[in-house]
C-alpha positions in Angstrom: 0.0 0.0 0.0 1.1 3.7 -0.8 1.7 5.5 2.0 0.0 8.7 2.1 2.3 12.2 2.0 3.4 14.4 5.1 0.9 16.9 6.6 3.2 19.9 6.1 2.9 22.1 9.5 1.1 25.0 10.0 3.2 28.3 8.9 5.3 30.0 12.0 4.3 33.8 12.0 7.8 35.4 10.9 10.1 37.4 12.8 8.7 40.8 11.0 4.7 40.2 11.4 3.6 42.5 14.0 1.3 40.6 16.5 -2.8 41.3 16.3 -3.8 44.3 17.7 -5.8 44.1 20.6 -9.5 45.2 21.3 -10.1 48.1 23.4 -13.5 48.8 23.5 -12.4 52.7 25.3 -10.9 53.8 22.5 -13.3 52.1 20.0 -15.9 54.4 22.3 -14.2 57.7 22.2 -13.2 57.3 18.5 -17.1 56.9 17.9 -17.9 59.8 19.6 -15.4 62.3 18.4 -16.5 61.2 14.8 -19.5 61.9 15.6 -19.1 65.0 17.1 -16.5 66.3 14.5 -19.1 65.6 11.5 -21.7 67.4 13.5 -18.8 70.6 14.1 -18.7 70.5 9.9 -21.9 70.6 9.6 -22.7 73.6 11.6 -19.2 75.4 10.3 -20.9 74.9 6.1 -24.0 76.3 7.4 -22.5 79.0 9.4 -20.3 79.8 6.1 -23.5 80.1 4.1 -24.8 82.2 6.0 -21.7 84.4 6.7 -21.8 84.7 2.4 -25.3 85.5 2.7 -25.1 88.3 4.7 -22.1 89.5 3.0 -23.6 89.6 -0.3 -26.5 91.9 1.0 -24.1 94.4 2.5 -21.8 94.9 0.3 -23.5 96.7 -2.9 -23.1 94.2 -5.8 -26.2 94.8 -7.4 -26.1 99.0 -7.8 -24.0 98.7 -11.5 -24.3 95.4 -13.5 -21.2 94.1 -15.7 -22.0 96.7 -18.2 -22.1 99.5 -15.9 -25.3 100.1 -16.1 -28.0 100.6 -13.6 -28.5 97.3 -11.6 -30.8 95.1 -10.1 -30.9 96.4 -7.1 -32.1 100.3 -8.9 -35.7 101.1 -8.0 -35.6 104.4 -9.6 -33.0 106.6 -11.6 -33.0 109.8 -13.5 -30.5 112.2 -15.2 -29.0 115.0 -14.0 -30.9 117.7 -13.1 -33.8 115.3 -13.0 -36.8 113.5 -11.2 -38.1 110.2 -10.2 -40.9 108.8 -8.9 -41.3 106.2 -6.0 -44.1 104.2 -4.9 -43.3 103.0 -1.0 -45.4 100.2 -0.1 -44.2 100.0 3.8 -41.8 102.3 6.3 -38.0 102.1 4.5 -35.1 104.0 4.4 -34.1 104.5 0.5 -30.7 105.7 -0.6 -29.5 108.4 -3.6 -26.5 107.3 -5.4 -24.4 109.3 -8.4 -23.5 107.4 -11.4 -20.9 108.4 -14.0 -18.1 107.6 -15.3 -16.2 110.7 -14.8 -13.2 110.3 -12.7 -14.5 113.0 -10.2 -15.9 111.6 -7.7 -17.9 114.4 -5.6 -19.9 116.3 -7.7 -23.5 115.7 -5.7 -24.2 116.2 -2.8 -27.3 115.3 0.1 -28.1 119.1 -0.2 -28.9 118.5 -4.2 -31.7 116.1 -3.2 -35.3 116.8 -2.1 -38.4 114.4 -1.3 -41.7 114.9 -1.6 -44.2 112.8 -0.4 -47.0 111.9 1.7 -45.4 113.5 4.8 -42.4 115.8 5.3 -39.2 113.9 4.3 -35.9 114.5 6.0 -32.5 113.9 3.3 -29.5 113.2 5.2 -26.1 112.2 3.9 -25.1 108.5 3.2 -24.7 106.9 6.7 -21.9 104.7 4.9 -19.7 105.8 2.5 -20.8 103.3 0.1 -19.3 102.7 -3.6 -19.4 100.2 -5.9 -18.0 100.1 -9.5 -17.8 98.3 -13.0 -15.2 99.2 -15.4 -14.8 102.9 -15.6 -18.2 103.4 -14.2 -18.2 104.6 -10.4 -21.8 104.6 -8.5 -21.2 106.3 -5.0 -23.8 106.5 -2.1 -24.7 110.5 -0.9 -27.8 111.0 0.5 -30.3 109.2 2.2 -34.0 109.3 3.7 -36.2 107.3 5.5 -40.4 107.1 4.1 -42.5 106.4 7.2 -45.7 106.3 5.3 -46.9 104.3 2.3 -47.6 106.2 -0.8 -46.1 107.8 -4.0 -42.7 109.9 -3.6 -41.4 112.9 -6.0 -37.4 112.5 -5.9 -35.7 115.7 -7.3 -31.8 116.0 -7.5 -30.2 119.0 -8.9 -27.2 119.2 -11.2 -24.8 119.5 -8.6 -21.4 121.0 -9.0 -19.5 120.4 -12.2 -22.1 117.5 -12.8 -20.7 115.6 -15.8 -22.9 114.6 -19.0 -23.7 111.2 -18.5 -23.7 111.9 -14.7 -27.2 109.8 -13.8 -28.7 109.6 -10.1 -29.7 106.2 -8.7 -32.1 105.0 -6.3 -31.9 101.5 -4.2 -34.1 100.4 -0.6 -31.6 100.1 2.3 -28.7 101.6 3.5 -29.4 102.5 7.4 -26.2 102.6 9.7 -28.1 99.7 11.8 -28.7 97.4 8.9 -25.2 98.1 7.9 -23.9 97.3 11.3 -25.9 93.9 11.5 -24.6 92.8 8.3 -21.2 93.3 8.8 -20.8 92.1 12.2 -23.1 88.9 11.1 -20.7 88.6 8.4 -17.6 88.6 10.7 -19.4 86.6 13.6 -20.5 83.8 11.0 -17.3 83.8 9.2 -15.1 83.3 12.0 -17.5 80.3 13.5 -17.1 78.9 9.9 -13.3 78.7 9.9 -13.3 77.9 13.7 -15.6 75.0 13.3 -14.2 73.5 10.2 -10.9 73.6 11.9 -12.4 72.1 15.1 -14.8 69.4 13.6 -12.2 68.4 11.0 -9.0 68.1 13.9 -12.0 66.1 16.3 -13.4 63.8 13.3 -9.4 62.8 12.1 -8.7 62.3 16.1 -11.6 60.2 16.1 -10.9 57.8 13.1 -7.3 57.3 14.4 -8.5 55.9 17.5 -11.1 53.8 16.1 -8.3 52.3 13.8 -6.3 52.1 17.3 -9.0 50.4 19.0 -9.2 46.7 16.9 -11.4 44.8 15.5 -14.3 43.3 17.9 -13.7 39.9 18.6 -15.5 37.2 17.2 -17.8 34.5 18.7 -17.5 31.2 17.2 
């Protein structure tokens, strides 16, 4: 009878393979929880961006000139120099007067050039910011200001102003208070800074966490 061959023996681990890792169900623990707790931080720090974007695109005047340099989206109302525009106000808003040319002089109207005439008696004040926006060789700058309490139909007159050039054209746009200013800005800082702070945070806690759950092993088996 042939015999049958040797059983070889079961391989020796070598010198070089590291031993198994051992469970630790702490770690495993914590690593769950910080990964957890870091995807929640990068959630809030996107939203918190968004909003911080938000906010800045309503303060800062994009939409007073488009690409073209002509009046944008943001214009209720515009007129030449001298000139006149009408306004219907539906509910209590502050309204600002902005000059529009493309004349490299940049102060030639002023708050005193512009009167409103309304429903009530309307007050015109200069700019509370010194707002400007521009596109190309076209420069739109805030200068006056007012605030229409009552609803109804307004008469806005602007005069030539001082050395007014030719193509020198007056714009109107809803907004520009010091408070809403103020809110914008600061909820644009405040909401930017938790963005970069929480993205930070949430990504250092969710890379912490993953490295201990690596750390921690596999769960043993039954069987």
């Amino acid at each position: 009878m042939s015999q049958l061959p040797p059983v070889p023996p079961p391989p020796v681990a070598g010198p070089f393979d590291p031993p198994p890792r051992p469970y630790r169900p702490g770690l495993r623990g914590w690593g769950v929880g910080l990964i957890w707790t870091g995807s929640v931080l990068l959630v809030i720090a996107i939203a918190a961006a968004t909003f911080s974007l938000f906010f800045f695109l309503r303060t800062v005047p994009f939409g007073v000139l488009d690409l073209s340099g002509r009046p944008g989206p943001e214009v209720i109302a515009s007129g030449s120099l001298p000139g006149e525009a009408a306004l219907d106000v539906a509910e209590p808003a502050r309204y600002t007067i902005w000059q529009m040319s493309s004349s490299s002089d940049p102060d030639f109207l002023s708050f005193e050039d512009v009167t409103v005439t309304g429903p009530e008696t309307v007050r015109v004040d200069p700019a509370f910011v010194a707002e400007t926006s521009s596109s190309g060789s076209t420069v739109a700058s805030a200068v006056a200001s007012f605030q229409a309490d009552e609803a109804g139909s307004y008469l806005i007159t602007v005069a030539s102003g001082a050395d007014a050039p030719e193509d020198a054209l007056f714009l109107v746009t809803e907004g520009g208070g010091f408070g809403e200013f103020f809110l914008g800005l600061n909820a644009t800082i405040l909401l930017g800074f938790a963005g970069i702070g929480g993205g930070l945070l949430g990504t250092t806690l969710l890379t912490i966490g993953i490295v201990l759950r690596v750390l921690a092993g596999k769960k043993p088996t039954r069987g």
